[in-house]
C-alpha positions as a Markdown table, in Angstrom:
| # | Residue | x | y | z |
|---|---|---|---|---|
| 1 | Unk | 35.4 | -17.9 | 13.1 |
| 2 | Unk | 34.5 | -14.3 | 14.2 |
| 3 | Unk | 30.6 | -12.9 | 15.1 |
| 4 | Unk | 30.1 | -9.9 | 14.0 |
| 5 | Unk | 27.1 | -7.5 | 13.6 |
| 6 | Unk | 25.0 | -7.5 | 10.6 |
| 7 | Unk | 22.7 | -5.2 | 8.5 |
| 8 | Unk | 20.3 | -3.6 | 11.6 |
| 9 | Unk | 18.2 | -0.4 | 11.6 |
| 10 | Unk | 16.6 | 1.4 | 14.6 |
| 11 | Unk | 13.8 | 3.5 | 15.2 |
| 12 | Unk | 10.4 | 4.8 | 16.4 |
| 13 | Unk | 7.2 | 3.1 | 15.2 |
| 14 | Unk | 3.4 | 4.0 | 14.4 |
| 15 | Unk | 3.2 | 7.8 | 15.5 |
| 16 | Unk | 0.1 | 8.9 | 15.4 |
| 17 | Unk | 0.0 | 12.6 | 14.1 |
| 18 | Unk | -3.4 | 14.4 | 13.2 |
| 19 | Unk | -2.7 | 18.2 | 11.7 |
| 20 | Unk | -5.2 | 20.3 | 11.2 |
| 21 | Unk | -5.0 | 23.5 | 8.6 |
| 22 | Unk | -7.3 | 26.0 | 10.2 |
| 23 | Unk | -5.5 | 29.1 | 8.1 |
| 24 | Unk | -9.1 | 29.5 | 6.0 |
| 25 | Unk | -13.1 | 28.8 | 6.8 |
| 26 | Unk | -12.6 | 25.3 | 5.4 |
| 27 | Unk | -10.3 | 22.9 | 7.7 |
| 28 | Unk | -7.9 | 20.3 | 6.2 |
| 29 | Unk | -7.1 | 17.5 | 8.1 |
| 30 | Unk | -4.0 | 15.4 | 7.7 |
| 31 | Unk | -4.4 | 11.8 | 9.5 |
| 32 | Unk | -0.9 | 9.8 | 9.8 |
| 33 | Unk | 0.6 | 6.7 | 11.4 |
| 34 | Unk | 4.8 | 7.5 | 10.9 |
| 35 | Unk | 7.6 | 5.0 | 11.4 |
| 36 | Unk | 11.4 | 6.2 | 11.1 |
| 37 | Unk | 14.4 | 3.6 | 10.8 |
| 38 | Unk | 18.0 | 5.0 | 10.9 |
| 39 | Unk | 21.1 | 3.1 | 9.3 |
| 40 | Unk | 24.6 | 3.8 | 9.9 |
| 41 | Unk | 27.1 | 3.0 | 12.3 |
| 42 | Unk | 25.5 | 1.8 | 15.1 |
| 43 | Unk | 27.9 | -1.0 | 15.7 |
| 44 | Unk | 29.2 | 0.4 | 19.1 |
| 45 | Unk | 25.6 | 0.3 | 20.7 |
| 46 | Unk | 25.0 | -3.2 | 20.1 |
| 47 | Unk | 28.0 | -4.6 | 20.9 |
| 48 | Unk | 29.5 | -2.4 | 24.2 |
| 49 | Unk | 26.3 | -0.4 | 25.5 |
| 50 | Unk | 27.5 | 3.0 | 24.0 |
| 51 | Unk | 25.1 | 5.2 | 22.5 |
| 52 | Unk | 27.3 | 7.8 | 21.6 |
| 53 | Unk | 25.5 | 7.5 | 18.5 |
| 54 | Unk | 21.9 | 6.7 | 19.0 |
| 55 | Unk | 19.7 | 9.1 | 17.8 |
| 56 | Unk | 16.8 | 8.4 | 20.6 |
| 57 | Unk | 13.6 | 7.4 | 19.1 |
| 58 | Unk | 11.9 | 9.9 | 21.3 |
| 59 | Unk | 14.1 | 12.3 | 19.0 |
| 60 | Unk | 12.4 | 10.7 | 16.2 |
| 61 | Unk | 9.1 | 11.0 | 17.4 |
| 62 | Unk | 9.5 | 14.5 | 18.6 |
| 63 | Unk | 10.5 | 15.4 | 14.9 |
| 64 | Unk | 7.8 | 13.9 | 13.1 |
| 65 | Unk | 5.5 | 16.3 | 15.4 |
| 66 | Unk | 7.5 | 19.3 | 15.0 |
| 67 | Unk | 7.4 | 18.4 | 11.0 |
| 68 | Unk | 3.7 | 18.0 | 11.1 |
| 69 | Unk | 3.5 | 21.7 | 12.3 |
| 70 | Unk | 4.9 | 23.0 | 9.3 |
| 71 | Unk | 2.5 | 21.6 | 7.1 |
| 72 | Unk | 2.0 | 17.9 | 6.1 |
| 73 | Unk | 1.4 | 18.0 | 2.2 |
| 74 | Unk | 1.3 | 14.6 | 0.2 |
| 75 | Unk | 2.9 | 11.7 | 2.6 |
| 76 | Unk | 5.4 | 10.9 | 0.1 |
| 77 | Unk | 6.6 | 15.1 | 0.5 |
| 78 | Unk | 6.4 | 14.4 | 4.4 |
| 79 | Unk | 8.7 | 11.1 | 4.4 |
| 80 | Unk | 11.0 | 13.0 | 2.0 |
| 81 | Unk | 11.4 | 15.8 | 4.4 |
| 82 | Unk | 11.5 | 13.3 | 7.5 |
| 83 | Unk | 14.5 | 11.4 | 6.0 |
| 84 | Unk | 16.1 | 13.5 | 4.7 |
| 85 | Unk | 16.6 | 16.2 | 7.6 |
| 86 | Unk | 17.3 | 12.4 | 9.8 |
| 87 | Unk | 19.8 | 10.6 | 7.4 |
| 88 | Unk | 21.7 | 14.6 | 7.0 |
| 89 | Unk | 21.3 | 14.8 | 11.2 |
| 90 | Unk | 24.8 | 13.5 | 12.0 |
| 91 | Unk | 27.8 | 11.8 | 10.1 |
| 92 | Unk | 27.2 | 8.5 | 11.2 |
| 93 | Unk | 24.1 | 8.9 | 10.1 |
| 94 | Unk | 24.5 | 6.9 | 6.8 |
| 95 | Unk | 20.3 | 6.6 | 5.3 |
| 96 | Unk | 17.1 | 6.8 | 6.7 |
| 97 | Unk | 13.4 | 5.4 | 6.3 |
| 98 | Unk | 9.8 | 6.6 | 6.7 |
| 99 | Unk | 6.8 | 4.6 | 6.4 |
| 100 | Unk | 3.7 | 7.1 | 6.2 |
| 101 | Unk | -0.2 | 5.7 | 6.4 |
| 102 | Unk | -2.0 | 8.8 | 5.4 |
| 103 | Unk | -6.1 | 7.8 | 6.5 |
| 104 | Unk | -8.8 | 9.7 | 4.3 |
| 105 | Unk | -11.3 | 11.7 | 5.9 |
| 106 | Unk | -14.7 | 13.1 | 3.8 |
| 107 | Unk | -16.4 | 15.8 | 4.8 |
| 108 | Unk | -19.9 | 15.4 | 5.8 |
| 109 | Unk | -22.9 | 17.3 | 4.0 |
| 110 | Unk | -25.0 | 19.3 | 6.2 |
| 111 | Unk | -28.3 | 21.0 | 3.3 |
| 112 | Unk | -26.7 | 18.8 | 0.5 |
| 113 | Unk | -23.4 | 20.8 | 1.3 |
| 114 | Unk | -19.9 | 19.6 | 2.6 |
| 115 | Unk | -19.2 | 20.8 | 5.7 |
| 116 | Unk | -16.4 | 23.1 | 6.4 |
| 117 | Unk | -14.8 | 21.2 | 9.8 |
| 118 | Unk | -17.1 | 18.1 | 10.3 |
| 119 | Unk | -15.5 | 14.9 | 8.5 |
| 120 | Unk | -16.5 | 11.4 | 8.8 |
| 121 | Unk | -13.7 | 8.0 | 8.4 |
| 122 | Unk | -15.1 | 6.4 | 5.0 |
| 123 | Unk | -13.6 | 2.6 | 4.5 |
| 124 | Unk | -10.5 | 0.6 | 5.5 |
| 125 | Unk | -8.7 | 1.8 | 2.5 |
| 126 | Unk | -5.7 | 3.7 | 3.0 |
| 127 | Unk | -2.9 | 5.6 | 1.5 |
| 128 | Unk | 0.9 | 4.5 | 1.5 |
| 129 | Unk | 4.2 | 5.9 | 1.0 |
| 130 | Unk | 8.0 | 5.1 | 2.7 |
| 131 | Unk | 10.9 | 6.7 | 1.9 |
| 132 | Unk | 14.5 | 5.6 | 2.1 |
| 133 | Unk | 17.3 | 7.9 | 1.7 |
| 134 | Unk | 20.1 | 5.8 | 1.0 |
| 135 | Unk | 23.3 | 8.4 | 0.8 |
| 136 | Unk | 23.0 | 11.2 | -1.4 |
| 137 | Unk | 19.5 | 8.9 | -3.3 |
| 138 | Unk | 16.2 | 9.3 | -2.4 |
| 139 | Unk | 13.7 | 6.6 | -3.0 |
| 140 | Unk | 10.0 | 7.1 | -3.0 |
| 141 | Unk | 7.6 | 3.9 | -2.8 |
| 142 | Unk | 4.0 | 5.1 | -3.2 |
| 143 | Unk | 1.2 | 2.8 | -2.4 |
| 144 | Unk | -2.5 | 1.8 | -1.3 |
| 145 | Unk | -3.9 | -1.0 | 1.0 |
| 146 | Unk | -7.0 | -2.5 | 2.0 |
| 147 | Unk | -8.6 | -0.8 | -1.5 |
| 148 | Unk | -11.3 | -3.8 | -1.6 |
| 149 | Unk | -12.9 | -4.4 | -5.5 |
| 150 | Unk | -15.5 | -6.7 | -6.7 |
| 151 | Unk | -16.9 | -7.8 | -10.0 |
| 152 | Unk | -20.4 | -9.5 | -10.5 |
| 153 | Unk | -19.3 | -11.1 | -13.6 |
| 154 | Unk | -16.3 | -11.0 | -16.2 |
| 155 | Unk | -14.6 | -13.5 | -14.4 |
| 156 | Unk | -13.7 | -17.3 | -15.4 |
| 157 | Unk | -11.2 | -20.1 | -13.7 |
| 158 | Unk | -11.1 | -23.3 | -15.5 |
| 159 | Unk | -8.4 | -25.7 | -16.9 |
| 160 | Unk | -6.3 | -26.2 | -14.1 |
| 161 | Unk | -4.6 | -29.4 | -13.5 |
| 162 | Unk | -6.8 | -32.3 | -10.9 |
| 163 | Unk | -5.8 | -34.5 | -8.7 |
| 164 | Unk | -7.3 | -36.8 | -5.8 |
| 165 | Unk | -7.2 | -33.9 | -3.8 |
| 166 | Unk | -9.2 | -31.5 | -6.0 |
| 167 | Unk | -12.4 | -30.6 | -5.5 |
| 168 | Unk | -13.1 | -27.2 | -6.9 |
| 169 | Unk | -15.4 | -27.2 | -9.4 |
| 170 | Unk | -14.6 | -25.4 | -13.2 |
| 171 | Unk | -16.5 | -21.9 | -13.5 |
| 172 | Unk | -17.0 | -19.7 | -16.6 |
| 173 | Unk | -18.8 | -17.0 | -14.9 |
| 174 | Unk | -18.0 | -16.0 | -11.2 |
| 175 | Unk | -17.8 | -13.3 | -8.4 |
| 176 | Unk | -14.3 | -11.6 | -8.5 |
| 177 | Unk | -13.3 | -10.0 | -5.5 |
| 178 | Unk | -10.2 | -8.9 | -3.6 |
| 179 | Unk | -8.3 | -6.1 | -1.3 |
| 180 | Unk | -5.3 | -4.9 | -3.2 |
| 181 | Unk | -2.4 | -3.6 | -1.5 |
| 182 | Unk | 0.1 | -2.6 | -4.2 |
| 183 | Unk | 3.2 | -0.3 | -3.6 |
| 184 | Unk | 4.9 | 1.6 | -6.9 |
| 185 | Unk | 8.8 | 2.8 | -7.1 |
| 186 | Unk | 9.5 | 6.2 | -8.9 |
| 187 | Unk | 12.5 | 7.0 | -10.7 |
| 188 | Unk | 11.9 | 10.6 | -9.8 |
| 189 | Unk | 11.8 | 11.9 | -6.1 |
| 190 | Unk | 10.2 | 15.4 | -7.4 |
| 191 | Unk | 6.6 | 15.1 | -8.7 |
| 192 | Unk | 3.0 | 16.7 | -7.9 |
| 193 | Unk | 2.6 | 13.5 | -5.9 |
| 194 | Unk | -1.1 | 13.5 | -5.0 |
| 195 | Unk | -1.9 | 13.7 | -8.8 |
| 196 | Unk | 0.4 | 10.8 | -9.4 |
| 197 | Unk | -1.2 | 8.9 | -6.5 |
| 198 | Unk | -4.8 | 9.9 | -7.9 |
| 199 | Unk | -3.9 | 8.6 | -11.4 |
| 200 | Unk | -2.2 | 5.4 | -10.6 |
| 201 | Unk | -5.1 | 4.3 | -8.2 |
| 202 | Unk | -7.3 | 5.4 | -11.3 |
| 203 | Unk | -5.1 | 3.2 | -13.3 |
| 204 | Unk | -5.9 | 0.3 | -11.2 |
| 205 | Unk | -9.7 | 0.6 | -10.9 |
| 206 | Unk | -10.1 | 0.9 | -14.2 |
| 207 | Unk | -7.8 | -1.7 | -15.6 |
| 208 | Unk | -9.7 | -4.4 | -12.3 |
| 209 | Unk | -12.8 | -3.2 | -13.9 |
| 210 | Unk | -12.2 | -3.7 | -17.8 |
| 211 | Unk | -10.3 | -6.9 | -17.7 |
| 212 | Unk | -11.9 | -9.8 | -18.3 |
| 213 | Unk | -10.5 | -12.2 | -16.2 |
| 214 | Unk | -9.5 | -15.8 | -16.5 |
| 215 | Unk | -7.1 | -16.0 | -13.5 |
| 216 | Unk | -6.4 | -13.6 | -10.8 |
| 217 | Unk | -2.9 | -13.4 | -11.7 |
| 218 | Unk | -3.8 | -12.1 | -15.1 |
| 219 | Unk | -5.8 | -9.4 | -13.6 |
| 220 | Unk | -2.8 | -8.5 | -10.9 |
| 221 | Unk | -0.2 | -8.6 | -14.1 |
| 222 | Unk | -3.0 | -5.9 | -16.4 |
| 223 | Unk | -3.0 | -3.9 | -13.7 |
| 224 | Unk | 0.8 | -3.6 | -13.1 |
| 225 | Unk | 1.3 | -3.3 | -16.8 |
| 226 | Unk | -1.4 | -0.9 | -17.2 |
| 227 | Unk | 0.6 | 1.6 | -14.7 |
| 228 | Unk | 4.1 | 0.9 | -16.3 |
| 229 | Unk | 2.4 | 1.8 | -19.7 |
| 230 | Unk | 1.2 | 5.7 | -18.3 |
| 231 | Unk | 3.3 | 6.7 | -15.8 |
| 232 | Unk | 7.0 | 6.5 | -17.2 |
| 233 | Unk | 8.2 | 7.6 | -14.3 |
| 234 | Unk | 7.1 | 4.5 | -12.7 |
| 235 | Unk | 9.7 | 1.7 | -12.3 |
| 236 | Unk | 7.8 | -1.5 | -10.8 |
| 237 | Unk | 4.8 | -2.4 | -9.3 |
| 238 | Unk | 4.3 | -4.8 | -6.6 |
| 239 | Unk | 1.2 | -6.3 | -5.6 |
| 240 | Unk | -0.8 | -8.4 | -3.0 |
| 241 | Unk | -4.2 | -9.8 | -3.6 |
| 242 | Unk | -6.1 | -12.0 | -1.3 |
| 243 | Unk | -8.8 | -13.5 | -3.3 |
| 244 | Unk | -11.7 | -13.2 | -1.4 |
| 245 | Unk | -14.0 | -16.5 | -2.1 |
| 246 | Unk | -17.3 | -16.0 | -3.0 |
| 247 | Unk | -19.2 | -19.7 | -3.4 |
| 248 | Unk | -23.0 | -20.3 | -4.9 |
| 249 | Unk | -24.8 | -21.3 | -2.0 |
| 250 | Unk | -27.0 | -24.5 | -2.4 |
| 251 | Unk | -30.3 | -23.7 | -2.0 |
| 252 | Unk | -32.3 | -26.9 | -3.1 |
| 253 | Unk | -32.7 | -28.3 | -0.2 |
| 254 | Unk | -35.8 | -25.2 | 0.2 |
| 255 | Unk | -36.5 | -26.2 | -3.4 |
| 256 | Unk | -35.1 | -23.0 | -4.7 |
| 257 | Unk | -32.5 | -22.8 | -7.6 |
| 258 | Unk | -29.5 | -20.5 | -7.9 |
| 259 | Unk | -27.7 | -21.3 | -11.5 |
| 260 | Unk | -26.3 | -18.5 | -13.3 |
| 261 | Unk | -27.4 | -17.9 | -16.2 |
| 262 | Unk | -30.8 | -19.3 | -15.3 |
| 263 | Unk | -31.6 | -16.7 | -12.1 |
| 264 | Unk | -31.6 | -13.4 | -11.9 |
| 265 | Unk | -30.8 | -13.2 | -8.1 |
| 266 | Unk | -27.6 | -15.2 | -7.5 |
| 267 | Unk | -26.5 | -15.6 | -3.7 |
| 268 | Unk | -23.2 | -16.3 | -2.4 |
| 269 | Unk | -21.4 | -17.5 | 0.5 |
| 270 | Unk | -18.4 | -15.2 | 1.3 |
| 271 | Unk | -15.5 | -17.1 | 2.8 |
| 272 | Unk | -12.5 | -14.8 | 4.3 |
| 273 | Unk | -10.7 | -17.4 | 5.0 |
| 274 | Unk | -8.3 | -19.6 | 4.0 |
| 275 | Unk | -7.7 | -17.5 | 1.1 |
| 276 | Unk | -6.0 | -17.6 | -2.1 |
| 277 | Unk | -3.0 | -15.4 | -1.6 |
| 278 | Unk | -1.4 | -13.8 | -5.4 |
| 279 | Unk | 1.1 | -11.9 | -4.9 |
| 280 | Unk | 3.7 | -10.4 | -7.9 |
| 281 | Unk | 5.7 | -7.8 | -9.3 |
| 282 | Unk | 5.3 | -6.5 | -12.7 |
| 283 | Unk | 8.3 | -4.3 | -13.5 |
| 284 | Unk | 10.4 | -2.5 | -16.5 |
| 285 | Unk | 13.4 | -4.7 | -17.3 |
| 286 | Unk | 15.1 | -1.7 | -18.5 |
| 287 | Unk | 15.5 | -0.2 | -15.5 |
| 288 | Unk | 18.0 | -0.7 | -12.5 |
| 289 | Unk | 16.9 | -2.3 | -9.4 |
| 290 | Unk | 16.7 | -0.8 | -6.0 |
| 291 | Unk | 16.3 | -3.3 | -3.2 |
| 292 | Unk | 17.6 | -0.7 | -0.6 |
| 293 | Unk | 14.1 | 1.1 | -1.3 |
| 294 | Unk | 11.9 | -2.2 | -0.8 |
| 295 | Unk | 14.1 | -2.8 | 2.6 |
| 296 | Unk | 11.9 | -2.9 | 6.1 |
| 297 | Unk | 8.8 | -3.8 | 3.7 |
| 298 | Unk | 7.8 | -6.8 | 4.2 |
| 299 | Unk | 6.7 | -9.7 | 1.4 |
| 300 | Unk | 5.7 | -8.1 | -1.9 |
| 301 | Unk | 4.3 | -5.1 | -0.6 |
């Protein structure tokens, strides 16, 4: 029997870069959290203590700055030009991997106008994209997190199978609400990304909004399929959604009723936790895999 080193990866996590454009009268700001992996042969630093080849992650950082000050673009352009100038830095250098949270800022309206360099943090939401370059491939996994939906109505969950333990009661008509996090693989590393990331996001509202929903699995597969059907270019989808409980609270014990379909004000007792936790993939079978591009990235998304 021999022990030998496996598949590892090494690099510098959650850099916090903030560029700001101030060529013209109106600023653009470009808000990132960065994480670089190498792969390659690294085998000599674990097992003897010889970093002949180790790349420092100070290195790492230094570049995503240095990067930044050339222009950030669309996060999926930025991890692009991160991994590729790392994986091409030295021979043993075999494939590297950016993760890029790109946070929104809006500008705030000063005489009903937006102003041109103060911004303000909207919601939790934010934008997604990592990068592996794998040898002479590039793969490009854009995504969202924390983009938090509800629906009043449209919503059913009933014919489930009971046991002694169940207690949930059948529901025709409920509150529907969750925070997707859903990551998408391209086929293509060479697009107009923020108008694909604007249009699949678009996709997603939309489709959450229209469906009427009898699980929240069916709602996680329309979306996915909804994508696959108008971006071709797209070659799985893989989401995570928490289902965020929302219960009719019992009022009659202050001899007040709250029945749908019955009252018009309706109120609900939001539990965040323990939550139901759907998770899938919804994906072209006509198209290869790529699990070197979902590698590092944890669960379904």
């Amino acid at each position: 029997m021999a022990i030998v080193l496996g598949p590892n990866q090494y690099g510098k996590a959650e850099v916090r870069v903030v560029a700001v454009d101030r060529s013209g009268p109106r600023h653009e700001v470009a808000d990132l959290n960065v994480s670089t992996s190498l792969r390659g042969d690294f085998t000599a630093a674990h097992t003897e203590g010889d970093n002949a080849h180790v790349l420092t992650t100070d290195a790492q950082k230094n570049t995503v700055f240095a990067f930044a000050r050339d222009g950030v673009g669309s996060p999926e352009a930025f991890g692009l030009r991160l991994a590729r100038h790392l994986a091409g830095s030295y021979d043993w250098i075999t494939g590297a991997r950016v993760a890029v949270e790109s946070y929104g800022w809006e500008r705030i309206a000063v005489g009903g106008r937006p102003h041109d360099h103060a911004l303000r943090r909207p919601g939790g939401e934010v934008r997604t994209a990592v990068v592996t370059v794998d040898g002479d491939e590039a793969h490009v996994l854009a995504g969202l997190t924390d983009l938090v939906v509800l629906k009043t109505t449209g919503s059913e969950f009933w014919g489930y199978p009971r046991d002694r333990y169940t207690t949930l009661p059948e529901t025709r008509d409920r509150v529907l609400a969750t925070a997707v996090t859903a990551r998408w693989r391209h086929t293509s590393a060479e697009l107009d990304w923020d108008a694909h990331f604007d249009g699949v996001r678009t996709t997603l509202l939309e489709t959450f909004a229209a469906t009427h929903s009898r699980a929240l699995q069916q709602t996680l597969y329309a979306m996915g399929e909804a994508v696959l059907e108008r971006f071709p270019d797209v070659a799985e989808v893989r989401m995570s959604m928490p289902n965020r409980h929302h219960f009719l609270q019992d009022l009659s014990a202050y001899g007040l009723t709250n029945t749908p379909g019955e009252d018009d004000v309706l109120v609900y007792h939001a539990d965040d936790r323990p939550y139901g936790l759907i998770e899938g993939t919804v994906l072209r079978d006509d198209v290869p895999p790529a699990e070197v591009a979902w590698l590092g990235t944890p669960g379904f998304c």
